[in-house]
C-alpha positions in Angstrom: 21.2 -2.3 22.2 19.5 -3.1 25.4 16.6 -0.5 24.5 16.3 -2.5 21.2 16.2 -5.7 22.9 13.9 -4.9 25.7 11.5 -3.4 22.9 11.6 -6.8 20.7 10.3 -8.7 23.5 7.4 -6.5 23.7 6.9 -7.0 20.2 7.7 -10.6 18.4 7.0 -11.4 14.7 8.1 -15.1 15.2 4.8 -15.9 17.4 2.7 -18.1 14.8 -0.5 -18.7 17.1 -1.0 -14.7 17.2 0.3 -14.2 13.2 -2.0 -16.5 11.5 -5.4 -16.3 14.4 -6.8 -15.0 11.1 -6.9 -18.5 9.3 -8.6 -21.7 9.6 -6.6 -24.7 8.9 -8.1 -25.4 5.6 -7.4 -21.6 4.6 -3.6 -21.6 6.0 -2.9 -25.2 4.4 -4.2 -23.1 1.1 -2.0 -20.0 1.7 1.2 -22.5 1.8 0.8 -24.4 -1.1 0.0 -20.9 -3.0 3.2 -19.6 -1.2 5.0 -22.8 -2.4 4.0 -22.6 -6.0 4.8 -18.4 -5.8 8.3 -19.2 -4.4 9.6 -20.6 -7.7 10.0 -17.8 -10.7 10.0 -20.0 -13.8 6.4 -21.4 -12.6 5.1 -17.4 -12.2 6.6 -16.3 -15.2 4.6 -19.0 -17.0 1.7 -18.5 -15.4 1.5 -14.9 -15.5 1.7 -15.0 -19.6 -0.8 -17.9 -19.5 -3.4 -16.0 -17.6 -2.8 -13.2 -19.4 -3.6 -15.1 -23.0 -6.3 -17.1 -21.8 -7.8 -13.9 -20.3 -7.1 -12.5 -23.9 -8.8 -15.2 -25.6 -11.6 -15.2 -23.4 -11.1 -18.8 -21.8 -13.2 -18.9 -18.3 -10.9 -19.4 -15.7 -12.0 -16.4 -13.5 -13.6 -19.1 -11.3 -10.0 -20.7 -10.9 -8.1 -17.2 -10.0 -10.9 -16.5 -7.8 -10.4 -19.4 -6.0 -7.1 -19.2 -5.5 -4.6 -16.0 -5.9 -7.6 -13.7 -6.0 -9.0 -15.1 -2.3 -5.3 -15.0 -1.1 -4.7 -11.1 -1.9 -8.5 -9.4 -2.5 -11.0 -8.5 -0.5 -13.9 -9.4 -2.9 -15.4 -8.4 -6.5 -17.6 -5.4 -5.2 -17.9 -4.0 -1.9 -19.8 -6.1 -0.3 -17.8 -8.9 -0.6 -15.2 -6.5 0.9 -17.1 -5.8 4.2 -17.0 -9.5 5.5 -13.3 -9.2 5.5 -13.0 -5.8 7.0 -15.2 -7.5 9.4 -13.0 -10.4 10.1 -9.7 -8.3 10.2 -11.5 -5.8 12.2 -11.6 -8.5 15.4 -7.9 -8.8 14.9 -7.8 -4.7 15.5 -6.8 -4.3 12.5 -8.5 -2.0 10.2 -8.6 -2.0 6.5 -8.1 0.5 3.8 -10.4 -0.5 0.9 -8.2 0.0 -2.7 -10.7 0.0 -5.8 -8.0 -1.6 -8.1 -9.6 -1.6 -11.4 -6.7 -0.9 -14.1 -6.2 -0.1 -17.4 -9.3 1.9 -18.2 -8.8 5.3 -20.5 -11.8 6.4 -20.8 -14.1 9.8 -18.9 -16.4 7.3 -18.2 -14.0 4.6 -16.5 -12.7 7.8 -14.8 -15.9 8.9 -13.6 -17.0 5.3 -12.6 -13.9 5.1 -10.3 -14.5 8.8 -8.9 -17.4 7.4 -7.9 -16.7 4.3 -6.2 -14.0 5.9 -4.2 -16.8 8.2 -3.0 -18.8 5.2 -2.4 -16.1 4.0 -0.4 -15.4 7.2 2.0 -18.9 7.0 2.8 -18.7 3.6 4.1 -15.6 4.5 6.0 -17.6 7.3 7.6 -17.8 6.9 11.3 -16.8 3.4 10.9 -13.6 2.7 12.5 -12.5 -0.7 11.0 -12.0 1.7 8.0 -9.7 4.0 9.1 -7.9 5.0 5.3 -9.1 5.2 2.0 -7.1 5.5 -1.3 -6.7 6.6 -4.7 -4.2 6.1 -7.8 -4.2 9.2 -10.1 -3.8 7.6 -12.8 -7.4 5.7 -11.9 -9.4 9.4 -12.7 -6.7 11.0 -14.9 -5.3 10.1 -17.8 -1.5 8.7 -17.4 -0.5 10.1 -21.4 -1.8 13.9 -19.9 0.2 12.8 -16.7 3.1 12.4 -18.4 2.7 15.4 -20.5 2.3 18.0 -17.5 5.3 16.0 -15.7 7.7 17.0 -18.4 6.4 20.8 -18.2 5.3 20.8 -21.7 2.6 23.5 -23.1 -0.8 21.5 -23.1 -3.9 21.8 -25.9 -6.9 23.4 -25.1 -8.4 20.6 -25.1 -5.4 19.0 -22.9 -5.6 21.8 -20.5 -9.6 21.4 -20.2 -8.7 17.8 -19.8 -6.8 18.2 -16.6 -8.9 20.7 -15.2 -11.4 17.8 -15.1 -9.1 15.4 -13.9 -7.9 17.9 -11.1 -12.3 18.2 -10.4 -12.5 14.9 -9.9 -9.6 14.2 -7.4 -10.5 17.2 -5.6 -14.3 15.9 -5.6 -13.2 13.0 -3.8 -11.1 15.0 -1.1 -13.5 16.9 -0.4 -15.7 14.1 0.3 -13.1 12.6 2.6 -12.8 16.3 4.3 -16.3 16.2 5.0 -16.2 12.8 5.9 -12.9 12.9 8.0 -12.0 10.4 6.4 -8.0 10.4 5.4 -6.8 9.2 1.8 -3.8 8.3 1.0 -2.5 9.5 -2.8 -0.5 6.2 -3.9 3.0 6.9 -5.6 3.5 6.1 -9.4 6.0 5.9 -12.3 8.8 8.9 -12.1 7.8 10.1 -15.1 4.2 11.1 -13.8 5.2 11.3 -10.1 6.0 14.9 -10.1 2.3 16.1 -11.5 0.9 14.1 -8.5 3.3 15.5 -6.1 1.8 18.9 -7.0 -1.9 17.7 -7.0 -1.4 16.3 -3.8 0.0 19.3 -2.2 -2.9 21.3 -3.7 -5.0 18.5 -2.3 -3.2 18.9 1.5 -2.8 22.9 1.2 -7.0 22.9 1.0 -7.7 20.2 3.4 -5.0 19.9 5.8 -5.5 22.6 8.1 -6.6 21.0 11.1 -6.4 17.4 10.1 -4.4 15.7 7.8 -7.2 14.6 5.4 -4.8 14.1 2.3 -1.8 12.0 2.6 1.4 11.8 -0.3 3.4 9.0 -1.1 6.8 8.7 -1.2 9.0 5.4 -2.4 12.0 5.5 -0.4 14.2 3.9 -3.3 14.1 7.1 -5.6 17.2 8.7 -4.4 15.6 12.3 -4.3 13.0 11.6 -2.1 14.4 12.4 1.5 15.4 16.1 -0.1 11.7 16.1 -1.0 10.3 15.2 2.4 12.7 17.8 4.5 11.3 20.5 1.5 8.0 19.3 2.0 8.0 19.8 5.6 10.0 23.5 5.8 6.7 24.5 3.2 4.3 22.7 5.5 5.5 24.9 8.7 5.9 28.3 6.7 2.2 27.9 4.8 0.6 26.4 8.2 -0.4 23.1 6.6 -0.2 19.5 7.9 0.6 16.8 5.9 0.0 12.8 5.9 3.0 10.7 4.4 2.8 6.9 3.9 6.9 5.7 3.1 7.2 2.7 1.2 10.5 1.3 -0.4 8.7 1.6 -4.4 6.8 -0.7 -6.7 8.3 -0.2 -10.3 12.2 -0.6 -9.9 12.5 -2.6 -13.1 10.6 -0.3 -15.2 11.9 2.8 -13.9 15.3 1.3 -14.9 14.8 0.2 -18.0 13.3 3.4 -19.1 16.3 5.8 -17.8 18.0 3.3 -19.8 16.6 3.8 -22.9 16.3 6.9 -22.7 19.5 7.9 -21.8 19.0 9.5 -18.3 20.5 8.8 -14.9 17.7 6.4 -13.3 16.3 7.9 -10.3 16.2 4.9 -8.0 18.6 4.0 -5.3 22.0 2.3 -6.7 21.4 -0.8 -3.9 18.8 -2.0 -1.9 21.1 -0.7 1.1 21.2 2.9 0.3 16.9 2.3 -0.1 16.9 0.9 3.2 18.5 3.1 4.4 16.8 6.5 3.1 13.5 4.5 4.5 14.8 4.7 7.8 15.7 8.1 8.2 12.5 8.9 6.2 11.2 7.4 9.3 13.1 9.3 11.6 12.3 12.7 10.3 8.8 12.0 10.4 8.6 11.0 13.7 10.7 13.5 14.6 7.9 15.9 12.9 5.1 14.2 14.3 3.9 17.7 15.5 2.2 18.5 11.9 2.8 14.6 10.2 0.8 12.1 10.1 2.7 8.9 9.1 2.2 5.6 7.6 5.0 3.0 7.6 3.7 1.1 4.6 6.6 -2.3 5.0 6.8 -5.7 4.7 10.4 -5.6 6.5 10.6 -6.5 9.3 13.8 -4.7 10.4 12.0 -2.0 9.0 8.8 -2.3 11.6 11.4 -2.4 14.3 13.1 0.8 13.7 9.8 2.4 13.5 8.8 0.9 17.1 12.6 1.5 18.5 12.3 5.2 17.2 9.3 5.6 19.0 10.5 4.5 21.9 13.0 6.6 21.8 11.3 9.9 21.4 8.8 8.5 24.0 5.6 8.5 21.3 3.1 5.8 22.7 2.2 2.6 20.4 -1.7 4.1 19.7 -0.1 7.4 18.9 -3.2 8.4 16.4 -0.8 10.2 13.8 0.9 6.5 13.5 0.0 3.7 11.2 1.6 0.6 10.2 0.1 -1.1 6.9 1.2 -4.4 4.9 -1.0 -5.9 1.9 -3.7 -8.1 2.7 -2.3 -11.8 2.1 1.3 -10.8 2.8 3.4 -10.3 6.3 0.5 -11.5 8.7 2.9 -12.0 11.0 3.9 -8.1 11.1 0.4 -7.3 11.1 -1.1 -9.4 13.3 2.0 -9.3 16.1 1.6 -5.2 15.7 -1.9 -5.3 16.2 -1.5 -7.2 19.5 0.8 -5.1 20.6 -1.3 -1.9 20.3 -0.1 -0.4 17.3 -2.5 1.0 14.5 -2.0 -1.1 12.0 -4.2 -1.7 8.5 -4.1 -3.9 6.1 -4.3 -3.0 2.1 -7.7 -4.3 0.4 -7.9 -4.6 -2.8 -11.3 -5.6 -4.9 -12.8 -5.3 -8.0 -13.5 -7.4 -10.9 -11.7 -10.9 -11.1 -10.6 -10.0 -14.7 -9.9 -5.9 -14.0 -7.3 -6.7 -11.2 -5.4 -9.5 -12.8 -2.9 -6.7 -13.8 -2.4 -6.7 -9.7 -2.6 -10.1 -8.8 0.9 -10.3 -11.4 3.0 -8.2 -9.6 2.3 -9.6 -6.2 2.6 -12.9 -7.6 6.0 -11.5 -8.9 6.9 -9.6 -6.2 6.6 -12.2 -3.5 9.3 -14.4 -5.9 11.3 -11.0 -6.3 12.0 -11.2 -2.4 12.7 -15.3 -2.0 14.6 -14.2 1.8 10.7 -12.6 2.6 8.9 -14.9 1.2 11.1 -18.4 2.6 10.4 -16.9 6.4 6.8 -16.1 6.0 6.4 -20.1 4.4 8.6 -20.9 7.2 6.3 -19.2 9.6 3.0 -20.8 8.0 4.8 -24.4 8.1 5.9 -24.3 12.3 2.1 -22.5 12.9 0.5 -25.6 10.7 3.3 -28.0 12.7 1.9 -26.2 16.2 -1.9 -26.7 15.4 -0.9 -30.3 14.5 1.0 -31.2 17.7 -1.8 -28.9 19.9 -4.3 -31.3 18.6 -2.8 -34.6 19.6 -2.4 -33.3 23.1 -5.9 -33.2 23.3 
């Protein structure tokens, strides 16, 4: 307990000035009203279908999203929009990891286009530090019906299996870039019913390219109930086949859906039967990672803030230093400032999630944060509690002059 509370004075996530040194007054006034109107679930609900149909019906209000939710959780439209806030976090010492979050598109072409820009992105991470990460979804160059069909171990087409072998091309196009680049990438978890096609073309993706580096990083969500089994198996093939391998633990994105669907479907669900027992399984995720940090490298991808203070108490413990290179920390860009920012300060690699694209293609995106923010009301009532005494401090500072 003492170790615990020497180590939380090092690190505080209740310090405001250092939490929100990213935001002008007029852009942290902004972020609490948003917060406000995000806090109360009828209002998103509404809005969500709203945007949806007026998107739908072709009514322009990208101007308004942009404006608004958009600025709050996305980097920019293109790129270049993107680089003046890697720039801005990048004086916080934090670095970004640039997510191309176009969604919904089908088509060879729309995979292509995305292969592309992900390419695009290594090579502006290249030697370029505020860029530490990149990403990919594999269901952004690969079909998620063909997913799901090599998930359940069915026998493909012809044409299916030529269909995969192109999707496997592309995903290994891009990892070779980030080889030759050194460059890491994370693989972002999806859907169960897809996840375990990934899982292999990840491992393909770290058995090629992890030798002396981990280039290719896996995702695991901490609140499927299988996947500690799947780490400690991961790790005993790792050290037999001489392989290292990047992990970034999250708690999981899609708890409703994968629910609903073991449902339906008449199969025990694979998530965690409480929060708990995902909290939990997170931590000791944690633990065995650090505990591997020989041949892992590790992102802590949480918003929790208990969470971000096991990771640092467990690295105390087994005496690994805050920069340790094979550690990250990452939260989404809008959300948890005052994790990132108080981490940052403190020494620890941290990196925020950057999403861009198209006002219109990443609506799909700006939804579920919008929903998951009112999903987690405790979160979300301390961060607009944080904003609120930090808009309360500047007030007060400015009088005393």
């Amino acid at each position: 307990m003492n170790d615990i509370l020497e180590q939380a004075q090092v690190v505080s996530f209740d310090d405001t000035k250092k939490a929100f040194s990213g935001k002008d007054d007029k852009q942290l006034n902004k972020t609490s009203w948003l917060f406000k109107l995000m806090g109360n679930p009828r209002l998103v609900n509404i809005g969500s279908k709203l945007t949806l149909f007026a998107i739908k019906i072709g009514l322009p209000i990208g101007s308004v999203i942009k404006a608004t939710i958009f600025k709050q959780f996305c980097g920019g439209e293109n790129l270049d929009e993107s680089k003046k806030v890697v720039e801005e976090l990048q004086k916080s010492k934090i670095g970004s990891i640039l997510d191309y979050s176009v969604e919904g598109e089908e088509s060879e072409e729309d995979f292509t286009k995305t292969k592309e820009e992900i390419i695009r992105i290594i090579q502006l991470a290249k030697n370029n530090p505020a860029i530490p990460y990149t990403c990919l979804k594999v269901t952004g160059i690969a079909p998620f019906a063909l997913l799901e069909k090599v998930n359940s171990g069915a026998k493909l087409t012809e044409e299916e299996q030529a269909e995969f072998a192109k999707a496997k091309s592309r995903l290994n196009d891009i990892c070779y870039n980030s080889f030759v680049s050194k460059v890491p990438i994370y693989i972002d978890a999806e859907h169960s019913w897809i996840q375990e096609a990934i899982d292999r073309m990840a491992e393909e993706m770290m058995r090629t390219y992890n030798k002396e580096k981990a280039i290719v990083l896996t995702t695991l969500q901490m609140y499927r109930w299988d996947r500690l089994d799947y780490l400690k198996s991961l790790i005993a093939i790792a050290r037999k086949e001489k392989f290292l391998i990047g992990i970034k633990l999250v708690r999981g994105a899609y708890l409703e859906k994968e629910n609903k669907r073991a449902l339906e479907m008449g199969y025990k669900s694979p998530i965690q039967t409480s929060k708990e027992n995902t909290d939990i399984a997170f931590d000791k995720g944690i633990t065995i990672c650090l505990e591997n940090i020989d041949i892992i490298t590790l992102c802590a991808g949480t918003h929790n803030e208990a969470s971000s203070m096991f990771v640092i108490n467990e690295m105390k413990r087994l005496k690994i230093p805050n920069n340790h290179p094979n550690i990250y920390f990452s939260q989404l860009f809008g959300m948890s400032d005052h994790i990132t920012y108080n981490l940052a300060d403190a020494g620890y690699n941290v990196t925020k999630y950057l999403p861009y694209g198209p006002v219109k293609s990443v609506i799909p995106y700006l939804i579920r944060r919008a929903q998951e923010n009112t999903a987690i009301a405790g979160q979300m009532s301390r961060e607009l509690k944080l904003i609120t005494e930090e808009v309360h401090r500047r007030e007060e500072q400015k009088l005393l002059k």
